[in-house]
C-alpha positions as CSV (number, residue, x, y, z in Angstrom):
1,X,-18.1,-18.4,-4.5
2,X,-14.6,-20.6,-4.0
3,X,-12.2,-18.9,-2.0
4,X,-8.9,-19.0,-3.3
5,X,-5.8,-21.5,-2.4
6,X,-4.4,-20.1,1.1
7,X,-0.8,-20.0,-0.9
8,X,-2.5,-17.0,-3.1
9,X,-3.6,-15.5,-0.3
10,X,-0.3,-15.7,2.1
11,X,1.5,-14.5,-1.3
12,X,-0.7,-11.6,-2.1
13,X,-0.3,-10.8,2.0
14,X,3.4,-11.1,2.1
15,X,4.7,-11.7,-1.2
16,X,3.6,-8.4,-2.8
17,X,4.7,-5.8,-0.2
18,X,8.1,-7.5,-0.1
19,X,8.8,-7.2,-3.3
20,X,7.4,-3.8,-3.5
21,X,9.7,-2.8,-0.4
22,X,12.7,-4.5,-1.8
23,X,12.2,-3.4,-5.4
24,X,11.8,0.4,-4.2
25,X,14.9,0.4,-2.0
26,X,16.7,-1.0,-4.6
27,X,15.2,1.8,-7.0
28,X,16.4,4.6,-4.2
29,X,19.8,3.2,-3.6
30,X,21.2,3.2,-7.1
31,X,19.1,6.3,-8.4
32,X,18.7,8.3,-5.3
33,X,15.5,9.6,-4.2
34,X,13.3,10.9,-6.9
35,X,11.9,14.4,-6.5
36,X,8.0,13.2,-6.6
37,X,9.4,11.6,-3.1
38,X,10.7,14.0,-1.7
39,X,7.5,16.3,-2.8
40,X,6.0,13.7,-0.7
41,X,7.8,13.9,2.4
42,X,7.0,17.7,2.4
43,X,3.2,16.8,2.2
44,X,3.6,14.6,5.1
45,X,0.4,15.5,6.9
46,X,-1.3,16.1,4.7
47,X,-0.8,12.7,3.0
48,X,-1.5,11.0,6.3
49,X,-4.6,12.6,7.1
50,X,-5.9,11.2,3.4
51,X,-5.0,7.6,3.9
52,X,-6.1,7.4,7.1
53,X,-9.9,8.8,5.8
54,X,-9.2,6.6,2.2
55,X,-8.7,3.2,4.5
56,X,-11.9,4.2,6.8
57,X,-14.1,5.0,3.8
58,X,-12.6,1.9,2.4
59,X,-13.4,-0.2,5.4
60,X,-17.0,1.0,5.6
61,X,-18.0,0.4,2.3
62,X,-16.3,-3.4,2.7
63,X,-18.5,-3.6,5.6
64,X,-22.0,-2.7,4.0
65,X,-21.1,-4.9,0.8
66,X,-20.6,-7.7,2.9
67,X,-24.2,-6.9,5.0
């Protein structure tokens, strides 16, 4: 299997969650913060302790596909 060009790669590494940081804090500053955000922030530990166990489970299975 070809791996892709390193500029795809470095772009899907940086590029993406730039523009997804910048697009959202522009989104925030004229709108304000939506109320599905601020639910959010009230689930705070909640929310943590599921995407720390989603990027384990996630990093386990990467690690017995690539076995």
């Amino acid at each position: 299997m070809d791996k892709p060009p390193l500029f795809m790669e470095l772009f899907i590494a940086l590029g993406i969650p730039i523009v997804l940081l910048v697009g959202l804090t522009l989104l925030f500053m004229s709108d304000g913060v939506p109320n599905w955000v601020q639910q959010l922030n009230k689930n705070n530990k909640t929310l943590w302790n599921f995407g720390i166990v989603a990027m384990s489970t996630i990093a386990v299975i990467i690690y017995l596909a690539r076995r």
